[in-house]
C-alpha positions as CSV (number, residue, x, y, z in Angstrom):
1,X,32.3,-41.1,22.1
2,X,29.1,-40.3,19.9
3,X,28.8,-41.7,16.7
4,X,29.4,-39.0,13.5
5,X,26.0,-37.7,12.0
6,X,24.7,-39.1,9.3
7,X,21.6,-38.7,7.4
8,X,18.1,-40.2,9.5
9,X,16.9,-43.7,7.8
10,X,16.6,-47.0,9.2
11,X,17.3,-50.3,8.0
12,X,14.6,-53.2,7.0
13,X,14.6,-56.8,5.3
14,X,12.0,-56.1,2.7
15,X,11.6,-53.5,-0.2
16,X,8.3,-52.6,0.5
17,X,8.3,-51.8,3.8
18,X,11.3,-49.0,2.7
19,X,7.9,-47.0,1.3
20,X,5.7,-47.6,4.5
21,X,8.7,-46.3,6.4
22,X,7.0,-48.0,9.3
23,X,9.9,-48.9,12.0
24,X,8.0,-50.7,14.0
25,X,8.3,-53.5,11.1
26,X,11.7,-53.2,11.4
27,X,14.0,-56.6,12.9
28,X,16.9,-54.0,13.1
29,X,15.3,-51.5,15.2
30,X,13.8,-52.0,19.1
31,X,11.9,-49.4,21.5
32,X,13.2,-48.5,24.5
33,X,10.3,-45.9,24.7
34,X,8.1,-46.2,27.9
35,X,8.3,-46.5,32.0
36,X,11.5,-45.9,33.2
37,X,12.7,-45.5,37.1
38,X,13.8,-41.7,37.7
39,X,14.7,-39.7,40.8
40,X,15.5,-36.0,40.6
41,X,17.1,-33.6,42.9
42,X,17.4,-30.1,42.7
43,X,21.4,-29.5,43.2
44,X,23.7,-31.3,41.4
45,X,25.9,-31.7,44.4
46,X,23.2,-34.0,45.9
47,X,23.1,-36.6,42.4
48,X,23.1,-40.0,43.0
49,X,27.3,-40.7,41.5
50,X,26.2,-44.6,42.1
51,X,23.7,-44.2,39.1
52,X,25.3,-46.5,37.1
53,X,25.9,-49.4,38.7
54,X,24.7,-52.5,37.9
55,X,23.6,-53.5,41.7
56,X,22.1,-50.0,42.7
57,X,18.8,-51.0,44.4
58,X,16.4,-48.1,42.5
59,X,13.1,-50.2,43.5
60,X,12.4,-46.9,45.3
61,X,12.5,-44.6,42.2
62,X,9.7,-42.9,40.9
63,X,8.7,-44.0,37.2
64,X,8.8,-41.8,34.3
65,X,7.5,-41.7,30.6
66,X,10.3,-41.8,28.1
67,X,9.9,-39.6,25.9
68,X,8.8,-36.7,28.3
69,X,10.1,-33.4,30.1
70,X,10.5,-34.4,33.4
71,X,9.1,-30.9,34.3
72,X,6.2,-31.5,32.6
73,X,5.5,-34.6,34.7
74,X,5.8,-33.2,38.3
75,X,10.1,-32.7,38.6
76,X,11.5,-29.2,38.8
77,X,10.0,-25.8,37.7
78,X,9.4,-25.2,33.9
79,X,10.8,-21.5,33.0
80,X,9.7,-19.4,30.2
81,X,12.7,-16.6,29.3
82,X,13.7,-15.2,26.0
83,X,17.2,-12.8,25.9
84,X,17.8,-13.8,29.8
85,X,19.2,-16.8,30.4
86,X,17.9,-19.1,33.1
87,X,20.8,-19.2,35.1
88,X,23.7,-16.5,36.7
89,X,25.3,-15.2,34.0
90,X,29.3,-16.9,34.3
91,X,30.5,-18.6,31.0
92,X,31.6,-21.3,30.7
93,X,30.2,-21.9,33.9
94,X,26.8,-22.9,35.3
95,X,25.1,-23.4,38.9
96,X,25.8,-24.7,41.7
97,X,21.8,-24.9,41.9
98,X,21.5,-27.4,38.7
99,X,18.9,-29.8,38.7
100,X,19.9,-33.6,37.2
101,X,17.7,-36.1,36.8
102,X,18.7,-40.0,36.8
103,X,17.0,-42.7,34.1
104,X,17.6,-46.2,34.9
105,X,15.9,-49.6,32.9
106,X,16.8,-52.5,31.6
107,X,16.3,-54.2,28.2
108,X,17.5,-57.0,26.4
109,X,18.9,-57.7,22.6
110,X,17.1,-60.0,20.0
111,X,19.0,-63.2,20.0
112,X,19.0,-62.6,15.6
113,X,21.1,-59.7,16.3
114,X,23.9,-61.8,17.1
115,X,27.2,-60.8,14.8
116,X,26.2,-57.6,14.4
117,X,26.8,-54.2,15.6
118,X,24.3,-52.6,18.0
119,X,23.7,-49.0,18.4
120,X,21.8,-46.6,20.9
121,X,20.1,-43.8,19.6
122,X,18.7,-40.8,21.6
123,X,16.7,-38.4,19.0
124,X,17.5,-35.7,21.7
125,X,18.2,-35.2,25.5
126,X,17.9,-31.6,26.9
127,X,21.0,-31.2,29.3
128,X,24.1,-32.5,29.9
129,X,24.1,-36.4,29.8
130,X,26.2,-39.2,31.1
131,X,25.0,-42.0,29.3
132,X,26.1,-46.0,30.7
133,X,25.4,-49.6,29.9
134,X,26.1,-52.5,32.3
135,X,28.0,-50.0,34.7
136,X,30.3,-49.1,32.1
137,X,30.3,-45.2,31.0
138,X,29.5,-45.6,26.7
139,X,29.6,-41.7,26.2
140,X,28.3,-37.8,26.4
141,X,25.9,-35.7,24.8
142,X,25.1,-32.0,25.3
143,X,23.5,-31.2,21.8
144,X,20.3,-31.2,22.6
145,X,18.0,-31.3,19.9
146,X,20.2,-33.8,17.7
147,X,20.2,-37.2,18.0
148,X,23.0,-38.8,19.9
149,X,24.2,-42.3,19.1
150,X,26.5,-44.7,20.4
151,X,28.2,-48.3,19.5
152,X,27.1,-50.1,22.5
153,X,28.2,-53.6,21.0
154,X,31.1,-54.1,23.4
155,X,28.9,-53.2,26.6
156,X,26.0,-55.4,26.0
157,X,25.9,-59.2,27.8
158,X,23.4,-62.1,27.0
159,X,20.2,-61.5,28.6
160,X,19.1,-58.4,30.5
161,X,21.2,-55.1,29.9
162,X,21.3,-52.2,32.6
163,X,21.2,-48.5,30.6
164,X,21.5,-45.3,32.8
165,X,21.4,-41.9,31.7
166,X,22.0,-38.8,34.0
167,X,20.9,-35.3,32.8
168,X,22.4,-32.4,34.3
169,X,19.9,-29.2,33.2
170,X,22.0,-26.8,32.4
171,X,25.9,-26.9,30.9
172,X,28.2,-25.2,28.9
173,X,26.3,-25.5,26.1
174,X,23.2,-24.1,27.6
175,X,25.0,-20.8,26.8
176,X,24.7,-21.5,23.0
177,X,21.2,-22.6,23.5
178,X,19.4,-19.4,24.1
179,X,16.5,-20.2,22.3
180,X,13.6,-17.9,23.1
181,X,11.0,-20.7,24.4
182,X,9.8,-22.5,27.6
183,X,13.2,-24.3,29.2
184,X,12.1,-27.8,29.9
185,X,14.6,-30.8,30.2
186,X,15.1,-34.6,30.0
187,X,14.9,-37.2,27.3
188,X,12.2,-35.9,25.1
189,X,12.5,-37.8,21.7
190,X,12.5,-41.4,21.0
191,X,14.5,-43.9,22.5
192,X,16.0,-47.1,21.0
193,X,18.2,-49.3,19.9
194,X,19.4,-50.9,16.4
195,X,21.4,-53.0,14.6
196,X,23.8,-53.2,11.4
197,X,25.8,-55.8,9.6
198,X,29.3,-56.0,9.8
199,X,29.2,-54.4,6.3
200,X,26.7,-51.7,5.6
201,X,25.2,-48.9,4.1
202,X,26.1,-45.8,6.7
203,X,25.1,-43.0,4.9
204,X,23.6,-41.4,1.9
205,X,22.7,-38.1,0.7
206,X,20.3,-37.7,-2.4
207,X,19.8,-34.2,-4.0
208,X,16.7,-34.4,-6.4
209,X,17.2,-31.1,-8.8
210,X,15.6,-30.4,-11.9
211,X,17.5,-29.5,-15.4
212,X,17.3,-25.9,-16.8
213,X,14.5,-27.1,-18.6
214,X,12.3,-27.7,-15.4
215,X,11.0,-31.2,-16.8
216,X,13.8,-33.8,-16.4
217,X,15.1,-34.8,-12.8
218,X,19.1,-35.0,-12.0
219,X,19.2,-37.1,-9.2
220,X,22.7,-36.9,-7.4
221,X,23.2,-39.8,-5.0
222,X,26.0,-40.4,-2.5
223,X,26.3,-43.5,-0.6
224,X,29.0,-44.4,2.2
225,X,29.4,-48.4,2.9
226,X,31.0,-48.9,6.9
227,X,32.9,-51.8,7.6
228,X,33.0,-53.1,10.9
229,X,35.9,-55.1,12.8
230,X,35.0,-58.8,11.4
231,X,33.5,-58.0,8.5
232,X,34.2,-59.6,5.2
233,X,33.7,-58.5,1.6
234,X,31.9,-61.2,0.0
235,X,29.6,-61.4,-3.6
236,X,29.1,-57.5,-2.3
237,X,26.5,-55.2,-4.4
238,X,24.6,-51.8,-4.1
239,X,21.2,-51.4,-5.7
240,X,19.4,-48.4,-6.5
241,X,15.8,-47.9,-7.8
242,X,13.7,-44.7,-7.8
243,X,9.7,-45.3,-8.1
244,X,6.9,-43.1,-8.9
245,X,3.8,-42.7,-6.6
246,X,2.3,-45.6,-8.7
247,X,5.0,-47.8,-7.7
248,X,6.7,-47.9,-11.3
249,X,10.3,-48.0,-11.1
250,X,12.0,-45.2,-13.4
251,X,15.4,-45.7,-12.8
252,X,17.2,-48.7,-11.6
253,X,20.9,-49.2,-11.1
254,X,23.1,-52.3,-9.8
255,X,26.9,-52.2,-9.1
256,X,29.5,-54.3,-7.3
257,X,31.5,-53.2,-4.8
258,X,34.6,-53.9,-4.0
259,X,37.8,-53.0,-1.2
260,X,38.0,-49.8,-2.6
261,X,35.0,-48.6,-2.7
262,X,34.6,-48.5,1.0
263,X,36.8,-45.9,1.7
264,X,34.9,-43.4,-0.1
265,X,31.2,-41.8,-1.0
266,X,29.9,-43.9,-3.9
267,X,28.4,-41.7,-6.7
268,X,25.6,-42.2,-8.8
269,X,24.4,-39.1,-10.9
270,X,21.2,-39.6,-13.2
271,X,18.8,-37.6,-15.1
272,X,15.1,-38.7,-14.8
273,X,12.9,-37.7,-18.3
274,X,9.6,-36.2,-17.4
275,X,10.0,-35.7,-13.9
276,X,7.0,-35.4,-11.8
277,X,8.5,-31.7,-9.7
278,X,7.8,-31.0,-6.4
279,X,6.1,-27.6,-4.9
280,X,4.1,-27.0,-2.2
281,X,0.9,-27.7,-4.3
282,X,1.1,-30.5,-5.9
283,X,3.9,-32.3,-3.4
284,X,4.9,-35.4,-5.3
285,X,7.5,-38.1,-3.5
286,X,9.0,-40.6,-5.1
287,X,10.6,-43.4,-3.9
288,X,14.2,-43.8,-3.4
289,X,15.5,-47.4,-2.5
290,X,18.6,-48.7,-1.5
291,X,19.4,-52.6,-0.8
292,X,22.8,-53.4,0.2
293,X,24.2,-57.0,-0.5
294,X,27.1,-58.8,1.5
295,X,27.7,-62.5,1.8
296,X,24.0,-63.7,1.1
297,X,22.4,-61.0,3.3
298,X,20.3,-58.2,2.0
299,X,19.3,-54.8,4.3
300,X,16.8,-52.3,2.6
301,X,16.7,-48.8,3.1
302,X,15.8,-45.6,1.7
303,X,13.8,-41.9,1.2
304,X,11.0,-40.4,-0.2
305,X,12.0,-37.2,-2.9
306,X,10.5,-33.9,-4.3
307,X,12.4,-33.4,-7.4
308,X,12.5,-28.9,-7.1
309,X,14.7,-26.4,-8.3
310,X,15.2,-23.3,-6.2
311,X,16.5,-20.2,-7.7
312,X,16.7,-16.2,-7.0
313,X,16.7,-14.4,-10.0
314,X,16.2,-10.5,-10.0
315,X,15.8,-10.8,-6.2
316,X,12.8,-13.0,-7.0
317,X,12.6,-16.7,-5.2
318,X,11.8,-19.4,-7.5
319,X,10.3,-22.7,-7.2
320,X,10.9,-24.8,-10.6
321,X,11.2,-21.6,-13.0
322,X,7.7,-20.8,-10.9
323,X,7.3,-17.0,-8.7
324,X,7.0,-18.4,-5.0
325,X,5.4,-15.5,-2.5
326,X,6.1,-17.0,0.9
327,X,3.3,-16.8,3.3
328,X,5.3,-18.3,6.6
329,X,4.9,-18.7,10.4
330,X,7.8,-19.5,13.3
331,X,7.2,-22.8,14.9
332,X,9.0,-24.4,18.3
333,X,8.2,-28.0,18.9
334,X,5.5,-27.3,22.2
335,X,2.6,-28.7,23.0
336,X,0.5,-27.2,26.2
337,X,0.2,-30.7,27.8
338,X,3.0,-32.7,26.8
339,X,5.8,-30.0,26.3
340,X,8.7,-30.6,23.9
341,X,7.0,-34.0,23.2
342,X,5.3,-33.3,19.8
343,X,3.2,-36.4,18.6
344,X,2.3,-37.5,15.0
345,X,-1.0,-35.9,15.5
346,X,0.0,-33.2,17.1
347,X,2.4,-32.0,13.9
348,X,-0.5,-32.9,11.2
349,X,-2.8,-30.3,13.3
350,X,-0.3,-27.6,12.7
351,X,-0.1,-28.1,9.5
352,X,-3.7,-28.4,8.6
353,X,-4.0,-25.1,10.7
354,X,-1.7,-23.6,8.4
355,X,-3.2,-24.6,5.4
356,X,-6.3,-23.2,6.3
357,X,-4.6,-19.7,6.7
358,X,-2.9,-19.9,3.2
359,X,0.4,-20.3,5.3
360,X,2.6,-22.9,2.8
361,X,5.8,-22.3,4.8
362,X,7.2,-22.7,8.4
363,X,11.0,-21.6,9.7
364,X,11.9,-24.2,12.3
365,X,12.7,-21.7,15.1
366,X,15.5,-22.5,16.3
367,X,17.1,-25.9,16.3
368,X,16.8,-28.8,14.2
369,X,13.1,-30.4,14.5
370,X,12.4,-34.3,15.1
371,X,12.9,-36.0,11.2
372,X,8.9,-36.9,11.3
373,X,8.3,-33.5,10.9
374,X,10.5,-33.2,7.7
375,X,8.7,-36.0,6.3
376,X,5.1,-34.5,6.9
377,X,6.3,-31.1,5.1
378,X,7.3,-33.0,2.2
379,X,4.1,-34.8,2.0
380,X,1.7,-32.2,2.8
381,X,3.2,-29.1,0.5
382,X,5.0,-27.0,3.0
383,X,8.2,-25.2,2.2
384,X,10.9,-24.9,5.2
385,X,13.3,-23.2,6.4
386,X,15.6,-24.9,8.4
387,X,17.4,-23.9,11.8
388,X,21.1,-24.8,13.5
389,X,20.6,-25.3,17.5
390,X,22.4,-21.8,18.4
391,X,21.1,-19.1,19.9
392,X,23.3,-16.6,21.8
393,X,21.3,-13.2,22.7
394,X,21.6,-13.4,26.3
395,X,25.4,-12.8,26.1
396,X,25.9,-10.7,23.0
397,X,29.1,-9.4,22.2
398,X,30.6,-10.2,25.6
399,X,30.4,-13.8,24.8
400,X,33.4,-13.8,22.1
401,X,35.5,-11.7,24.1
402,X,35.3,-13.7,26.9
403,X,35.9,-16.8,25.1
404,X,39.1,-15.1,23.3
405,X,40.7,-14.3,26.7
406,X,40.3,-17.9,28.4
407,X,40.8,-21.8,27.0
408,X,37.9,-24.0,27.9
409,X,38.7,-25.9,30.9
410,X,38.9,-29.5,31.4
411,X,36.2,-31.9,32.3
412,X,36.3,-34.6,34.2
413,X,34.0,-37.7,34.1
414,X,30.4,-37.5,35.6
415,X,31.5,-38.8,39.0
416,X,34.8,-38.1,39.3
């Protein structure tokens, strides 16, 4: 029941706070970061299958930091393993002697988010997890290191809302996450929730090239509108401006949208004179802002882009017509005291560290990294290489075979 993936933004009611990119100023968007009530158990026979309901007395339940690795704060054993995986060796199949740990808090919903859809975004959860709202089971996640979101509009009630999460440690998909690192678990990116119009911008994607002439910019936009149950098309419009790091709009563009346009990606291609490129020493951003019209309402969103043209030519890598010798490092998302919690700070020491070293590249080993660190990269100068969360050494070639011989079973709900 997770939402499909789009690309990481967030909504606000001003243009200028697009280029802070500071969420916090954001009426759309609310933390559910901080104490939560937690119990954990080492067996997933002995879970608590009541987790979920609304008049479950957890006054007893320890508290816990959201975002944090429950390991890292006292439950369960931490375990450091490359090729071998942590657990008897049985695909698809894991345990019995899996750990799950059981989030409960409440929260309530801005009364000016009334009419509009509310979502709940994890930006990851290591483990299996069985995520419910006012006793009512909302959906699944086993990707860890992705973000998982869910519509949560028809579970939520005026006043205070119940959300419970229960992470079992290891799954199925533990066996394709075989990632060479220190196994720690639990909710360990931000928490929170947001909200959308009835009629909205979705998506976009934004690829910032240069011409053959490395001095012009071809911007390539795609946007995706979503229309919600209720919504009506009303005086609609999409806006799109690109500014330089001065604040001087270069490009502007402002179109109406109609019934049509909402079932598919609308396109705006554009070439930029004089384009300020991208590289890893001199990283200029500019700003891309979008503003989305419907019915007398206005949301604001948006991106910050290096315009850069990579090339291989005569086995050489390029960067804008430029020889690029890559001087790179590995990276996992750890930090000694907080584990797979990496802070602001944290990331902006890494990359000063590599600077200092003449490093001006980093392959993000081996899953997708929280979208902050993206961002810094940009705006520091580092060039990255980007990783998909699979990892399957520990099984080798014995894991297709096995899979080839046998149809994934079946699962039933949490606590069936």
């Amino acid at each position: 029941n997770m939402e499909p993936a789009h690309a990481t933004f967030n909504l606000y009611d001003a243009e200028q706070k697009v280029s802070a990119d500071d969420v916090s100023q954001s009426p759309y968007y609310k933390s559910l970061n901080g104490t939560w009530k937690f119990v954990y158990v080492d067996k997933v026979a002995d879970r608590n299958k009541d987790f979920y309901k609304t008049d479950l007395d957890d006054s007893q339940w320890k508290n816990i930091i959201v975002p944090s690795n429950w390991e890292i704060q006292g439950f369960g054993i931490p375990i450091y393993t490359n090729i071998i995986y942590p657990f008897p060796k049985n695909p698809p199949f894991v345990g019995p002697n899996d750990p799950v740990g059981t989030y409960r808090r409440t929260f309530t919903v801005p009364k000016d988010w009334d009419g509009k859809e509310v979502f709940l975004r994890f930006g990851s959860i290591t483990g299996c997890a069985t995520i419910t709202v006012n006793g009512k089971e909302v959906g699944l996640s086993k990707a860890s290191k992705l973000p998982a979101e869910f519509n949560i509009t028809p579970y939520l009630k005026t006043g205070e809302n119940l959300l419970a999460v229960q992470v079992i440690r290891w799954h199925d998909g533990s066996y394709l996450e075989d990632q060479d690192f220190w196994r720690i678990s639990g909710i360990e990116r931000d928490v929170a929730i947001y909200a959308t119009p009835k009629l909205s911008i979705w998506d976009f994607n934004a690829n910032a090239d240069l011409d053959d002439s490395y001095k012009n910019g071809q911007l390539d936009l795609s946007v995706n509108l979503r229309k919600f149950k209720g919504a009506v098309l009303k005086n609609a419009t999409l806006n799109v401006m690109l500014k330089d790091a001065n604040g001087k709009t270069v490009f502007s563009k402002k179109q109406g949208i109609n019934d049509d346009q909402l079932a598919d990606w609308i396109k705006i291609n554009q070439t930029i004179k004089k384009i300020n490129p991208w590289n890893g020493e001199h990283p200029y951003l500019y700003d891309l802002v979008l503003s989305f019209t419907n019915d007398g309402e206005t949301t604001y969103t948006g991106t910050k882009l290096g315009f850069r043209k990579i090339e291989i030519k005569d086995s050489q890598l390029m960067v804008n017509g430029v020889p690029l010798i890559v001087h790179g490092t590995d990276r996992h998302e750890h930090d000694m005291n907080t584990g797979h919690v990496i802070s602001r700070e944290s990331m902006i020491k890494d990359i000063t560290l590599m600077k200092e070293f003449n490093i001006n590249a980093v392959r993000n080993s081996h899953y997708p990294n929280n979208p902050l660190w993206y961002k810094l990269c940009d705006e520091y100068g580092i060039y990255l290489v980007g990783e998909a969360n699979i990892e399957i050494h520990g099984m080798g070639a014995s894991l297709q075979a096995k899979f080839d011989e046998s149809v994934h079973p079946a699962y039933l709900p949490l606590w069936a």
